[in-house]
N, C-alpha and C positions, 0 to 999 in steps of 0.2 A: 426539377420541381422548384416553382418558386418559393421565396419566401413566406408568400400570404398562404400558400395551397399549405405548406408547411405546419404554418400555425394553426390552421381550420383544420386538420388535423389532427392536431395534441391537444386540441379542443372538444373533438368529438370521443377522443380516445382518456379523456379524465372525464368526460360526462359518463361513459359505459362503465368506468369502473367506479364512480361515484354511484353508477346504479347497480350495480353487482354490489355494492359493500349494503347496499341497501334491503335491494331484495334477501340478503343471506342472515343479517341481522335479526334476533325476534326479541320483541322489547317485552315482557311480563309486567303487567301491573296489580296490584292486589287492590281489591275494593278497599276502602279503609271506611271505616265503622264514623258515623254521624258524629263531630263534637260533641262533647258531653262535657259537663262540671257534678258533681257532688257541693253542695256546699249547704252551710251549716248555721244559719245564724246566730250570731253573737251574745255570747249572754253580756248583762250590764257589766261597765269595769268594774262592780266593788259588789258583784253578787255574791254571798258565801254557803256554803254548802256543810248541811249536817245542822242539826239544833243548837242553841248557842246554850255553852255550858253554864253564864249567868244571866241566863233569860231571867224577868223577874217573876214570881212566883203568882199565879194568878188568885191563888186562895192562903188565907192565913189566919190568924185568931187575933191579929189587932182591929182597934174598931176604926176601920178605915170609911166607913161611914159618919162618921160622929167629926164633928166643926165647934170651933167654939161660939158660944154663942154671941148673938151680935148684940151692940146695945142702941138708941136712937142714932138714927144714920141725921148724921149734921146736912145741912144745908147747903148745896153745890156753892161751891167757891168761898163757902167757911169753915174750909177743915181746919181741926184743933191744930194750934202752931205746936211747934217740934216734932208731928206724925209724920208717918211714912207719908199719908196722903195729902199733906201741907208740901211735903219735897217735891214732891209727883205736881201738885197743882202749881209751885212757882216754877218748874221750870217749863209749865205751859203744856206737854203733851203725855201722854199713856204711853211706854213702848211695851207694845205685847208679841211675843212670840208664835206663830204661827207658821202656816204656811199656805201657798194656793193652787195646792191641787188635791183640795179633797171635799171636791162637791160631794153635796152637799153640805157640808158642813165650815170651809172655808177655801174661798175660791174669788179668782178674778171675773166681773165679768168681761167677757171679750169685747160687746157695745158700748158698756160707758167705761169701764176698768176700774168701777167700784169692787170694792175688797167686800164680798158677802158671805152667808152662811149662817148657818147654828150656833157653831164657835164665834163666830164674830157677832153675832146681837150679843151675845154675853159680856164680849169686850167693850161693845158699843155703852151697854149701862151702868158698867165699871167707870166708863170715860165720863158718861151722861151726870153721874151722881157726884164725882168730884168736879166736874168744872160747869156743870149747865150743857155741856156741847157733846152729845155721842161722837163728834168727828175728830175730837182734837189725840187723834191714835199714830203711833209709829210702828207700822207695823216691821218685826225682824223674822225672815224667816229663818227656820231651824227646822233640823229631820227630829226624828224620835232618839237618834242617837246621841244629840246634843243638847236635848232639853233641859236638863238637869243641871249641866254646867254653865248653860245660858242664865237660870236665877241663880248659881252661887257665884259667877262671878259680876254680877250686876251689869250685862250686858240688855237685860229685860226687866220690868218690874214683877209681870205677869204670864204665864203662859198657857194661852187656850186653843190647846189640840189635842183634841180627840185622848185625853192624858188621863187613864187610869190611875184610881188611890189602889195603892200596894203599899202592905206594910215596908216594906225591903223602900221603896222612895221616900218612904214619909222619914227616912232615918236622915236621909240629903235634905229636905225640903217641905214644907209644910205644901194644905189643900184645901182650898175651901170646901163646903159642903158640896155635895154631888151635884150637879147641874143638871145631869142625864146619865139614866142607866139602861147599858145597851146590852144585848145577847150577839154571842159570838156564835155566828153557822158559817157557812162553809159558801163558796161561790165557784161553780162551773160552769161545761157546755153544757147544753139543754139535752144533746145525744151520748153526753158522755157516760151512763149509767152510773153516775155518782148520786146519790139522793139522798145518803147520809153518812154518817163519820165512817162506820167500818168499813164503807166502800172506799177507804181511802188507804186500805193496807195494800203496800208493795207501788204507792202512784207519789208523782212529783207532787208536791204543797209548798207553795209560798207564803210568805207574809214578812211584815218589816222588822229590821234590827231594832232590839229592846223595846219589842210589845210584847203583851202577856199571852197571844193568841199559839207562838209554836207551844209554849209548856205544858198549856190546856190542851192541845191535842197530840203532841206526842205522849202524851200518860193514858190516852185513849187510844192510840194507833200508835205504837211503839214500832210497827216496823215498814211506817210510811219513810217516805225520804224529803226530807226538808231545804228547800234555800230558801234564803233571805236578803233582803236588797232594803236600800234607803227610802222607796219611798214605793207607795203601791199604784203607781202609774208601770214603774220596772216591771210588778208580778203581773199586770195586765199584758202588758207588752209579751212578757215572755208565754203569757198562756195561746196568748194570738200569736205567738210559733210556735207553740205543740210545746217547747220546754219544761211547762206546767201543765199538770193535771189540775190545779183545784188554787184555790185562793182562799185562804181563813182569814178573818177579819170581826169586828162589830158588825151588825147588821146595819150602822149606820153612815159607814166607809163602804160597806157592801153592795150598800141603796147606790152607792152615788159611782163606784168602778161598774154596778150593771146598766147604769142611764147611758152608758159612753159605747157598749156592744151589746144589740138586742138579743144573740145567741147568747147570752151567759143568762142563769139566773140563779138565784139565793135559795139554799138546799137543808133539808136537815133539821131537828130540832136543837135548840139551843144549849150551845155546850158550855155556858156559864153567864154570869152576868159582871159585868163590867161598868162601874160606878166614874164618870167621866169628873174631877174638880178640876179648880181653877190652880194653877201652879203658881207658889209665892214663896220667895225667899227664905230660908228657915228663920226663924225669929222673928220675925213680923207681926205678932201677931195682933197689933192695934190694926193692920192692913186685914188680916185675915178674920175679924172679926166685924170690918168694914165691906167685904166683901159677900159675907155671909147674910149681911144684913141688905148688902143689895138684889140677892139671890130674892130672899124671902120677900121682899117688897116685889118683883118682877111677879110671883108667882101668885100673890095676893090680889094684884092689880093683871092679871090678865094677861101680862106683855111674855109669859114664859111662853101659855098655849098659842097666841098668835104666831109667834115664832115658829114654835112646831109645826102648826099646820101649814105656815108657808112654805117649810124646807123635807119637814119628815114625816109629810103622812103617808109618804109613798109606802110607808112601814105598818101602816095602821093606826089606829087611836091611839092616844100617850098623854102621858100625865107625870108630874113632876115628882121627881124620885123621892124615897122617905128621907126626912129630916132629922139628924139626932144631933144633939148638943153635949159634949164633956161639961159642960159647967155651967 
């Protein structure tokens, strides 16, 4: 046998048993079940959970209504020298404390990226009355959590957000007279069979840190479950992932989170009333009685209701809140 016969050979005789290892072989495979994920989205980093034990008190027996009263409002760019509003006018601009995300009331527009709203024509005729010019403003923003320390440590002169008188603030801070008084209801889905407060025992509720809205309705629904987050853009977001049931607020933060998803709307009768002033430094009060008097001049002249109707009729008719004066 030659050499080559040899090798075609040991060729044909590793293919046979390469096919014997084959044929004897039986491979088992198991179906395996479709990928899948569970997943969960995220609540905000700084959401907290459970009622905040020094929320501030929504009802109380000081007269968190009552302003001092004003006297003639001087003449734009003649404030009395040594005032608060002689400081404010030399150093040329308003800083007011705000923020903008909360249409209706203060917001960017996204077309020209004017600073607008409710809260802002208020600032606007704070600015108008000391210098002649509504624009001459610095706006800073702040959440609800840091308002308070924004006028005590002179980081703002002024703060106009949606900022309820409570007696428990006016011990930090003085207020001008009410600007606007809003009702606290309730904001859900449209399918969610929520339609008034008791339908909110055993269900998730949002609303922001240091507003007076969880203590009002946890005294009404004690064994709803509450978080709270910095800012109510978070309690929308988490409702548009199921994490919330329901969102408490003003009805006039409520107007302006239901303009943003047409499935939510504003529920319930109103579970108190909420007296919105102007926030001003404690001791102030040649500013706060400058302030007050530019209230009442806006309201006399028309410039309050136009305002409203441009931002908050979506809420119905309105008219400017009662006025009372300590002195």
């Amino acid at each position: 046998m030659t050499a080559s016969a040899s090798a075609r050979r040991l060729i044909v005789l590793l293919c046979l048993i390469a096919s014997g290892l084959t044929s004897c072989a039986t491979v088992t495979s198991t179906p395996s079940e479709p990928p899948s994920t569970t997943a969960r989205a995220p609540f905000p980093p700084d959401v907290g959970f459970g009622a905040q034990p020094d929320a501030p008190a929504p009802d109380s027996d000081c007269a968190t209504i009552a302003g001092l009263r004003p006297g003639p409002l001087p003449e734009p760019r003649q404030m009395p020298p040594g005032s608060t509003m002689d400081r404010i006018a030399k150093r040329g601009r308003l800083i007011v404390g705000t923020d903008l995300g909360s249409n209706p009331l203060s917001f960017r527009d996204p077309i020209t990226g004017d600073v607008k709203g409710f809260d802002i024509d208020v600032a606007h005729w704070i600015a108008e009355a000391i210098f002649g010019d509504p624009n001459l403003i610095e706006y800073r923003m702040i959440t609800n959590e840091n308002r308070i320390q924004a006028l005590e440590n002179g980081a703002v002169d002024v703060v106009v957000k949606t900022m309820s008188i409570t007696c428990d603030r006016l011990k930090s801070i003085d207020f001008s007279v009410p600007y606007y008084a809003a009702a606290q209801q309730i904001l859900a889905y449209r399918n969610s069979g929520i339609s008034q407060a008791s339908d909110l025992a055993g269900k998730n509720v949002c609303a922001t840190r240091s507003s007076t809205s969880i203590a009002r309705v946890e005294r009404a629904v004690p064994s709803a479950k509450y978080l709270t987050t910095a800012s109510w853009a978070d309690c929308l977001v988490m409702m548009q992932q199921g994490q919330v049931d329901a969102i408490t607020s003003d009805d006039s933060i409520l107007a302006g989170i239901a303009a943003q998803d047409p499935w939510v709307h504003v529920v319930g009768d109103s579970l108190g009333t909420e007296y919105y002033g102007v926030g001003i430094p404690k001791g102030q009060d040649d500013f706060a009685r400058f302030i007050n008097g530019v209230i009442a001049a806006r309201e006399a002249d028309g410039s309050w209701q136009r305002s409203y109707d441009e931002w908050l009729s979506i809420l119905g008719p309105g008219s400017p809140p009662p006025t009372m004066y300590r002195d």
